[in-house]
N, C-alpha and C positions, 0 to 999 in steps of 0.2 A: 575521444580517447577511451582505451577500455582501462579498466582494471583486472590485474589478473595475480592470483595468491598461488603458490607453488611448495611445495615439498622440497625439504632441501635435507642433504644428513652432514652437511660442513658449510661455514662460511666461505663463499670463494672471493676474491679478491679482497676487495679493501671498501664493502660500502658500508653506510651509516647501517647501525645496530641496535636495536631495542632487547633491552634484557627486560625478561619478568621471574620476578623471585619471589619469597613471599619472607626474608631477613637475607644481612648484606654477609652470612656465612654460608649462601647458595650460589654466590656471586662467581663467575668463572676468573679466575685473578690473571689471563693472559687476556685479556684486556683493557686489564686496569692497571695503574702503579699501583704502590703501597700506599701514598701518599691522597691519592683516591681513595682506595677503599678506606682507610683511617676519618676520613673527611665524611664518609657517605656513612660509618659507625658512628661517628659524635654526631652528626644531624639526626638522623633514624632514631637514636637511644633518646637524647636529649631534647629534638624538637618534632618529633615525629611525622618528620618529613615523607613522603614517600615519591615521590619523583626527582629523579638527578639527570642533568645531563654535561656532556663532558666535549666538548673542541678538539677532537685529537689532530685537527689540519688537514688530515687527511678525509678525515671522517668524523662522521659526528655516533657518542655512544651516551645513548638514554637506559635510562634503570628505570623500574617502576615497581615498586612493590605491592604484593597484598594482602592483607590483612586476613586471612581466609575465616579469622572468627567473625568477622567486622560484617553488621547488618546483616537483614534474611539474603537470602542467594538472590529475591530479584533486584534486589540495591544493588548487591555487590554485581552484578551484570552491567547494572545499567551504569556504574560509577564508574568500571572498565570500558565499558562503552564510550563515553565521555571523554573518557581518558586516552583511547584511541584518536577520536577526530582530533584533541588537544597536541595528538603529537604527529598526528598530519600535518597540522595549520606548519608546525616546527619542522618538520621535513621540508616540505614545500617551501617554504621561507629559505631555506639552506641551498633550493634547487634540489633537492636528490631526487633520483629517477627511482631506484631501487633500497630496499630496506630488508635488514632481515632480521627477525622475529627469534629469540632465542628464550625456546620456554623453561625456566627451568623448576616450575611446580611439577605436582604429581596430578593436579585439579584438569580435568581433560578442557573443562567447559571454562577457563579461565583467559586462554588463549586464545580461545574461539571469539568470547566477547570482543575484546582488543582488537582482532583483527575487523571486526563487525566495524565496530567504530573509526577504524581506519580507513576499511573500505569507503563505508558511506561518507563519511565526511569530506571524503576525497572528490565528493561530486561537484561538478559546476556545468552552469546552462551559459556558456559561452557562444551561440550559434549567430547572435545578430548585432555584437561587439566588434569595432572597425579594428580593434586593437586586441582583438582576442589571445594573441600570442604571448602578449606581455606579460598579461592575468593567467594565464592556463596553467594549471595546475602539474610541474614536473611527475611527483610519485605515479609510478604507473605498475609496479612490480613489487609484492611483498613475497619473499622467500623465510617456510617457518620451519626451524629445526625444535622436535618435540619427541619425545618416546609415546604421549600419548594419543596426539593428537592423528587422527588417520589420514589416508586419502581419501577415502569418502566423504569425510566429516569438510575436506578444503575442497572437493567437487560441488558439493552440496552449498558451500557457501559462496564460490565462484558464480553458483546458477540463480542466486537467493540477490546477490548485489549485480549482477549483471539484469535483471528483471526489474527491482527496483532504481536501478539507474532510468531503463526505458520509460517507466511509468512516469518518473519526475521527467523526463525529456516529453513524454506527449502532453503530461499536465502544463507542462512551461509554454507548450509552444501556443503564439499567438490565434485567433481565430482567422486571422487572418489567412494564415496557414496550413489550419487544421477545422476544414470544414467535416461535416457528417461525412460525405464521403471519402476526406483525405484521412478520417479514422479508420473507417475500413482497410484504406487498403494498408492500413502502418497495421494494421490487425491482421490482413491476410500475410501481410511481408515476412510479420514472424510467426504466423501458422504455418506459411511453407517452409520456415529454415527450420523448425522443431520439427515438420511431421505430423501437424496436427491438421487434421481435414476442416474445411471452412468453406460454408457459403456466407454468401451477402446477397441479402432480399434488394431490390430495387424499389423506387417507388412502385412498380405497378402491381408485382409481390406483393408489397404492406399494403397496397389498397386489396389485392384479392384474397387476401386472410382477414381483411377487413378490422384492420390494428387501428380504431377509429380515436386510442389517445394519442399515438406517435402522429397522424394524420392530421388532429387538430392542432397539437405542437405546433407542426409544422407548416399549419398554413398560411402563418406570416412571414414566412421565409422564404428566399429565390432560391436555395439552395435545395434541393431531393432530402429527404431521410432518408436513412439506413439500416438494416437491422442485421447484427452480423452473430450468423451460429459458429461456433469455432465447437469440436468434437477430439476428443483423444479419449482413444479406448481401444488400450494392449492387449495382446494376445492373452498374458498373464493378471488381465486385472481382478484383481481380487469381489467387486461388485460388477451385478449384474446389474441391479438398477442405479442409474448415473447420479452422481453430484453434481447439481447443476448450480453455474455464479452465476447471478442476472447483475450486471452495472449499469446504471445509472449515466446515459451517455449526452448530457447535455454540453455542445461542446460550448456554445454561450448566451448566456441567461440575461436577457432583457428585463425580464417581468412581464414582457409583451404587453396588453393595455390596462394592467397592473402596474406599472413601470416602476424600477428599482429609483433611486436616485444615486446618482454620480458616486457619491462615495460605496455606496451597496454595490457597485457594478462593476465596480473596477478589478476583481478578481474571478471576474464570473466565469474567465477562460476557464474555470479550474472546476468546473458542473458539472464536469465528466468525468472525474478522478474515479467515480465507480467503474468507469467504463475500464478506465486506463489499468486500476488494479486487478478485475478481472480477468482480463485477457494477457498479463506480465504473468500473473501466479500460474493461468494454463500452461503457456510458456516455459516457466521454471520448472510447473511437475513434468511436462515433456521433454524436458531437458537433462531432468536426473532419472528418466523413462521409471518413475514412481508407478507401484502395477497399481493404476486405481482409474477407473471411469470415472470421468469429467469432463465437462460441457460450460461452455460460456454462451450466454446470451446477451447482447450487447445492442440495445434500440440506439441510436444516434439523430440526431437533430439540433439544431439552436431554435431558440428562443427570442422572436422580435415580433415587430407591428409594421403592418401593411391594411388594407382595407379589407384584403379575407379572414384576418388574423383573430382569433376564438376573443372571444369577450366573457365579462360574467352574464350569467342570466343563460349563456348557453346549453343547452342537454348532450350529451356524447355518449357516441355507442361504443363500450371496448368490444373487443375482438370475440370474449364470451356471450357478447349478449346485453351484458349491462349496459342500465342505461346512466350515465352521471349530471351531476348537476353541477355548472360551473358557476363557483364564487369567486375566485381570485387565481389571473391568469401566471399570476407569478408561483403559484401550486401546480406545476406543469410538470415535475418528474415524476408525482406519483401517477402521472397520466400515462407516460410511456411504460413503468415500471409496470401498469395494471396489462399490457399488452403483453410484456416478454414474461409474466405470472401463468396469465393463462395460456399462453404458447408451452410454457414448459411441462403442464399438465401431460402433452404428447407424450411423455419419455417416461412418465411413470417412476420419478426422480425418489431415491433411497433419502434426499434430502434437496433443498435449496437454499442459498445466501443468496440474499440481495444484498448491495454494496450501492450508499447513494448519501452525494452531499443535500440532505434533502430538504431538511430545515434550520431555522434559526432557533427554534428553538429549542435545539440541541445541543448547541451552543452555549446560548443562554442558562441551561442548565448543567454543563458540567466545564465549561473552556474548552480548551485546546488539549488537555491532558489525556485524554480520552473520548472512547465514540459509545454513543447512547446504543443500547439495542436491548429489539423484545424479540420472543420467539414462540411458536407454537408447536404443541407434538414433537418438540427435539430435546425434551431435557437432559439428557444424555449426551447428545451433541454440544449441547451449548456449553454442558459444565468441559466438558475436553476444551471448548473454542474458548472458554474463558481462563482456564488454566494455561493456553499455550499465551494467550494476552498479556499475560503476566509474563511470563518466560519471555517473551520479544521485548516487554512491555508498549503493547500496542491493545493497551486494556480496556472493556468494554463494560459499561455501566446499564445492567438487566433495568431494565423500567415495565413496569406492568402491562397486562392487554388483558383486563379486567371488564367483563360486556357492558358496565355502566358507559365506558368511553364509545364504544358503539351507537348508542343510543344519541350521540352528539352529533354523528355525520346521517343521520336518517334524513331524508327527503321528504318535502310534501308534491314535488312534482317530477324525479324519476325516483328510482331502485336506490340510488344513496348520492348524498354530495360530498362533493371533494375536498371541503373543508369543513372541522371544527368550528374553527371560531377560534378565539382569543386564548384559549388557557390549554394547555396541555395538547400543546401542538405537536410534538415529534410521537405522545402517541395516539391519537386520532391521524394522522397519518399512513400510522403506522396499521390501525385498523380498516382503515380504506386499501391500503394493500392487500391485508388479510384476508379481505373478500372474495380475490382473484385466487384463494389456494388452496388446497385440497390434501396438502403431502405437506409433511416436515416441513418447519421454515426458520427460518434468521435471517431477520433483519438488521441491518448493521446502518445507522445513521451519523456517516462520519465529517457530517459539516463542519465542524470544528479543529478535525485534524489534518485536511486533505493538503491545506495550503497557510503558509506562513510569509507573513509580510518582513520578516526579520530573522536573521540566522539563528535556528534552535541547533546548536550543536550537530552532530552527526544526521540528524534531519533536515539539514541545511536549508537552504531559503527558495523559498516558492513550492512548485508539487513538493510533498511528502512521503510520497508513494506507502501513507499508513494502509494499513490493511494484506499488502504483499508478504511482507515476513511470518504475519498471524495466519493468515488463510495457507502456505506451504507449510509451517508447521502442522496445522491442524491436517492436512490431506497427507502430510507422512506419516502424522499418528494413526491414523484412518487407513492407511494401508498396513502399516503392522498392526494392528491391533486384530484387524482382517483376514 
């Protein structure tokens, strides 16, 4: 099912109705009695109520007030947010197909929230359900009558929840499904419907650029790696040298002869949420034809044990040259991520993000509320990428890349090894990355956010698709500011 938000300058017929006002004397009173709006003045004065909703049999009419002094602007976002998927659940529940949005603040970014949260909330991964039809979620159509809100601004967020829909659909889907190569071509499917030009390396490609992390990933597996370049770069883009996303495309994580245990494993379909956020936000900026040069690089593989399959003690050559030292096979993203680093190098990139569920102990130290990240030579970048985290709140917690942690992945028998050790692991990681780079960087370690075992509100349950909404913001800002 898609979702789709629409422009409207009257209510037509007779569907369910969301008012938003910010007191119940902005209230439009032809669709209310008296005896209504009387009832929604003594709750609001006396209990300060702000949500009503009303049965008119024909249809259903919700109010939602807001409080526009009430908390900093990013609360007030997010509690409109909230307050959206709240009243999906209540659509949905009623059956209704269609809803329409009646703003009646002067707050442009009020409505916008609301609809976010409606949108998203509205998602479900219904694909391998015998009974799918039962559960499927009716709302399919939100029409918003606004003075302020524009067309652009519902284009822009038609492209925003249409991208984050895809991502949770490739993160849902089983591995069973969604091999290395059945990534690719859900990666080329929607590079040809944007417009966006893409190759995919084969195995004999990644053996003759000699990508010897994705290579040892991969050599417990019956299944080929893949490395997929996705390119959008408009006639009008504002940079010459590209933004380049590198994700993290493990479609599923063993631990190979590290091996996870059972309860560790059983979300591991979701090791490639870097991949899947990447190549959705390409997508979405080629879909709102945003003038900015961008590139996805996208390594893919799973992760398991056969008798070829890398062990510790192993040495591996990346693609630059380096030679690594293997401790712990279940450390195997940073192996591919060291490949699509130095690949990127080519392009002479104005900046890079990498995007990767990479450790637990990123986790560990901040939950599910947010993703851990360090950066180098972008400070300027980052403060924009951290500013727009709040705005989506999809917020990112800066951790240091201070050369003492360097000194923790040295080797006595190659160029550097591939694990720390025990203590400050997302970022000795994080510095093992940093070896492969030469230009601007951010890294974004969103193990903690990618995937949820239980419905977080408008983030709904399973992929998350975090990272999609923050990375299109920050490459609109990046084009205007441009």
């Amino acid at each position: 099912m898609k979702f789709y938000i629409k422009k409207a300058n009257s209510i037509e017929g007779l569907p369910s109705v969301i008012v938003l006002a910010d007191n119940p004397s902005n209230l439009p009173g032809e669709l209310l009695t008296q005896d209504e709006i009387n009832y929604i003045n003594n709750q609001f004065d006396n209990q300060n109520k702000s949500q009503f909703e009303f049965n008119k049999f024909t249809r259903w009419i919700y109010i939602q007030f807001l409080n526009l002094e009430e908390n900093t602007p990013f609360k007030r976002a997010e509690k409109l947010r909230k307050a959206g998927d709240t009243l999906a659940s209540a659509l949905n529940e009623q059956k209704s197909e269609s809803v329409t949005l009646l703003d009646c603040l002067t707050d442009s970014n009020a409505a916008y929230y609301l609809l976010e949260g409606l949108a998203l909330g509205s998602y479900q991964f219904l694909k391998y359900q015998t009974k799918a039809e039962e559960k499927r979620n009716t709302l399919k159509e939100v029409s918003i009558i606004s003075r302020v809100i524009t067309q652009a601004t519902i284009d822009k967020l038609n492209h925003i929840v249409d991208a984050v829909w895809m991502a949770r659909n490739l993160v849902n889907e089983p591995n069973s499904t969604l091999t290395a190569t059945r990534l690719a071509d859900a990666l080329c499917e929607m590079a040809h419907k944007a417009g966006i030009k893409v190759e995919v390396f084969n195995q004999n490609k990644i053996e003759a650029l000699k990508m010897g992390g994705l290579l040892a990933v991969n050599r417990g597996s019956e299944e080929p790696a893949t490395f997929t370049v996705m390119e959008y770069n408009p006639q009008d883009a504002v940079n010459k040298q590209p933004l380049v996303l590198v994700g993290k495309g493990i479609v599923f994580d063993t631990g190979g002869n590290s091996l996870k245990p059972t309860s560790a494993m059983k979300t591991m379909k979701s090791d490639m949420a870097g991949a899947a956020v990447a190549g959705t936000t390409l997508y979405a900026v080629a879909q709102a034809h945003l003038p900015i040069y961008v590139i996805a690089l996208i390594p893919a593989t799973d992760n398991r044990i056969n008798s070829h399959a890398l062990v510790p003690d192993d040495i591996v050559t990346i693609s630059d040259g380096t030679t690594v030292e293997i401790l712990n096979t279940d450390a195997e993203g940073r192996l591919i991520l060291a490949d699509a680093l130095a690949y990127a190098k080519k392009y002479d990139p104005m900046l890079v993000i990498d995007l990767a569920t990479l450790t637990g102990s990123a986790t560990a130290a901040i939950g599910s509320v947010g993703a851990v990240a360090m950066h180098v030579a972008s400070d300027n970048y980052f403060e924009t990428l951290s500013d727009c985290g709040f705005k989506v709140n999809e917020r990112l917690v800066p951790f240091p890349m201070w050369d003492d942690y360097a000194e923790m992945i040295k080797s006595d028998i190659a160029d550097i090894k591939q694990s720390g050790g025990k203590y400050a692991g997302s970022i000795t990681a994080a510095k093992f990355l940093e070896h492969f780079t030469d230009y601007p960087w951010i890294h974004i370690d969103m193990a903690g956010t990618a995937f949820t075992e239980k419905r977080d509100s408008y983030r709904g349950l399973g992929g998350t698709a975090f990272g999609v909404r923050l990375l299109f913001d920050f490459i609109k800002e990046l084009s205007e500011d441009n």
